[in-house]
N, C-alpha and C positions, 0 to 999 in steps of 0.2 A: 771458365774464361768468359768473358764480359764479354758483350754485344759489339762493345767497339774496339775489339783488341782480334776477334774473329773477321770482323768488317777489315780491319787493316791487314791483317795475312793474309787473305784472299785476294784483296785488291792487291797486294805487293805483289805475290805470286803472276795474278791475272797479269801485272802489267811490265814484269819480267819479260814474259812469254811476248808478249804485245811486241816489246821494244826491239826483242832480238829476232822476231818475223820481218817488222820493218827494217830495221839496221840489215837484213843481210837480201832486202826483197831485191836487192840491183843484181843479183845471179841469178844466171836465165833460167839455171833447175828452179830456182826457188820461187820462181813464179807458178808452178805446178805444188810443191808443197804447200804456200801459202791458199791454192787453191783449194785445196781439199780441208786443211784446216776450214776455213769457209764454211763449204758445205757441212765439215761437221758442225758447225755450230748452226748455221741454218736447217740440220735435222734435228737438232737438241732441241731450236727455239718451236719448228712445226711440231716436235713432239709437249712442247708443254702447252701450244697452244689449242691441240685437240683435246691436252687431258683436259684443258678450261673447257670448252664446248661439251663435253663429256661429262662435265659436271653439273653443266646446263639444260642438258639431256637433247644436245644436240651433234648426233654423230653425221660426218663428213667424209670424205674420201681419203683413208689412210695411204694409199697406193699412190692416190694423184698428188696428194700433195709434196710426201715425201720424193718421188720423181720430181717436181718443182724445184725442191728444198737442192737437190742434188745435181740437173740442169741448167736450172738459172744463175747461179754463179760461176759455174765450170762455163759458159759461155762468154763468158767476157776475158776469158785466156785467147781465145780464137780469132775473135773480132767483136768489134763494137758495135756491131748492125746484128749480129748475135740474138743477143739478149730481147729485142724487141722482137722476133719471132718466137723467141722461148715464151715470151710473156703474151705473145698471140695465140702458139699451142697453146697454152693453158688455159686462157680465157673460153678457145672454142672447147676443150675435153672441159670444162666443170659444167656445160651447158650438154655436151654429148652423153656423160656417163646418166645423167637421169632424161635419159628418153625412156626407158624402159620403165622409171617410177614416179611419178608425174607428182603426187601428193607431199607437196613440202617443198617442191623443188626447188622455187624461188628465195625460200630461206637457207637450203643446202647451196645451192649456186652462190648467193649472198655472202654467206660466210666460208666460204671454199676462198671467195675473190678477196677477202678479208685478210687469211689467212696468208695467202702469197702476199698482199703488198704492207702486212705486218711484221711478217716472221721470217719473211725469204729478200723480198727485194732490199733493205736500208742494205744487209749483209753483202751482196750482190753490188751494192751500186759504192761502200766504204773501198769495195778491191777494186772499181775501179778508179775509184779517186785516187789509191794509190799508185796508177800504172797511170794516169790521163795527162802526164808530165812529164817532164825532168823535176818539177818540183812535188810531185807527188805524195812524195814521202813527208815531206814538210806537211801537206794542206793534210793531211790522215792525220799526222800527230797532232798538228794545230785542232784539226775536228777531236780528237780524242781528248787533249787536255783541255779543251773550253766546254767539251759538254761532263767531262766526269768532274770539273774542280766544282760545278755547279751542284753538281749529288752531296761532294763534300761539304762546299761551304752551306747547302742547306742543313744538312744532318748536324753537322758541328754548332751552325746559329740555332738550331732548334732544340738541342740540346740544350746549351750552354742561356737562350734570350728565351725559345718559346714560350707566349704566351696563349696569343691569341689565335685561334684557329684558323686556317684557309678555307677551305673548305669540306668540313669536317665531314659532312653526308659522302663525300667519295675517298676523303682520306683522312681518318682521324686523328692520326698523328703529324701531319705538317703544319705549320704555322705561318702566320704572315713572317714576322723576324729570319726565321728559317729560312724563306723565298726571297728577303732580301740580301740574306746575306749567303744565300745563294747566287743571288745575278752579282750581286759585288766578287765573289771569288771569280765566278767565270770571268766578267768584267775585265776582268785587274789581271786572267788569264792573258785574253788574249790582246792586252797591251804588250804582255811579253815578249808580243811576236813582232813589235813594231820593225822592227829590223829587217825583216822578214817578208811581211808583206806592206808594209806603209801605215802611217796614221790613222787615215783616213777610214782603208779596210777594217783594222785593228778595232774601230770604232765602231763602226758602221756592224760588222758579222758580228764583233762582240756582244749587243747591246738584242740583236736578233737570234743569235744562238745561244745566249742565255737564257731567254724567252722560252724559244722551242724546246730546248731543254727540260724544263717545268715541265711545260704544257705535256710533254710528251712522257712526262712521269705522273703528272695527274690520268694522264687518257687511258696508260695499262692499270690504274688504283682501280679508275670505274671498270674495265674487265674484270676486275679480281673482287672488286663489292659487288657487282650481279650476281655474283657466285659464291658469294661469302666468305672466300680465302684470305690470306693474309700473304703467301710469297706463292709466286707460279711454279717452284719445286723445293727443294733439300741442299739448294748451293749451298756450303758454309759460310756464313754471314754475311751473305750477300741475296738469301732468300730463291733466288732462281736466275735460269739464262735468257728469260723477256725482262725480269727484273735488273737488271744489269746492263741489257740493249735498249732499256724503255725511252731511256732519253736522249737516242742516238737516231731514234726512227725518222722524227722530222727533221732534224737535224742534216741527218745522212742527205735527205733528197735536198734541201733546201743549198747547203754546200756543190753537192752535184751539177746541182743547176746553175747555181753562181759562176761555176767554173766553165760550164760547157758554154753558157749564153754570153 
């Protein structure tokens, strides 16, 4: 099976599941499944992000962070003032567990902080975009299909135009073509929504979440070139579960904040 025939089962699948999470999140159980699905996934992404660290022969606190992974989304089931004490414990415990190991601490602390507002909080802060409304379910799917048509239409333009390289020292296979006609998919995404949220928005998030989106697939490339990998696990054809959230990272707070401010 081809590279892009794997990439579209997966994605189909992955976005199955997606649609019928969102479509039935207005039942108040389903506000607790939806949560724990979450946390699974914010344990899947802190577990491929230590094996990154681990291959960099940099080990972190497996305990802390999977607590993390596992608190800091189940906190925004509760309340909304939640979450920022979740993200306080954990600032002050990455700073408490190496009092007894002083040597390296600042780089274990460093990348401990790394790993929470990489792998745990975008997760954490997309559930609650989808509860932070009545129109919530719309801004999640709107954030969903303007950051993944951007994966598409780069993969598809690079495929089909690339020539020229982006930036080849952190990712060798993208190309400028690729990245345009990646922001053009997203682009042309979230005109779609005109209806939905106005012109203006449409234009304005589109033109910025399409951005973020790259950026935020270049930013896990350079994790994965420090360490010389190619996908952060074994997902099928889609390479891994930071590979598949990479361009939702900035995205996710950047959405967030538009909505809260």
């Amino acid at each position: 099976m081809t590279d892009f025939y794997k990439r579209f089962l997966s994605a189909f699948f992955f976005i199955i599941i997606v649609l019928a999470l969102i479509g039935f999140s207005s039942f108040a159980f389903f506000r607790y499944i939806i949560a724990l699905v979450v946390i699974g996934l914010s344990l899947l992404n802190v577990y491929e992000f230590l094996l990154i660290m681990e291959k960099k022969g940099k080990i972190i606190s497996f305990p802390l962070m999977f607590t993390a992974a596992s608190l800091f989304p189940l906190s925004f089931v509760f309340d909304n003032k939640l979450p920022l004490l979740v993200a306080l414990g954990f600032f002050l415990a990455s700073f408490l567990i190496n009092f007894q190991t002083i040597n390296g601490a600042i780089e274990r602390i460093s990348l401990t902080l790394l790993g929470f507002v990489y792998a745990i909080m975008p997760l954490g802060v997309m559930y609650a975009i989808l509860y932070s409304s009545d129109e919530g379910k719309m801004w999640l799917l709107y954030l969903l299909v303007v950051t993944k048509m951007s994966d598409i239409g780069a993969y598809i333009g690079g495929k089909l135009f690339g020539k020229r390289k982006l930036m080849e020292n952190i990712s060798p296979n993208k190309t400028i073509e690729g990245a345009i006609s990646g922001f053009l998919f997203s682009f042309i995404s979230s005109l779609c929504f005109v209806g939905y949220i106005g012109f203006t928005q449409a234009i304005f998030l589109g033109i910025i979440l399409s951005l973020l989106a790259q950026i935020g697939d270049l930013c896990e490339s350079l994790l994965k070139r420090d360490v010389k990998i190619k996908d952060s696990s074994k997902l099928p054809g889609l390479g891994g579960f930071l590979d598949v959230f990479d361009s939702l990272v900035f995205n996710a707070f950047f959405l967030y904040s538009y909505l809260i401010f």
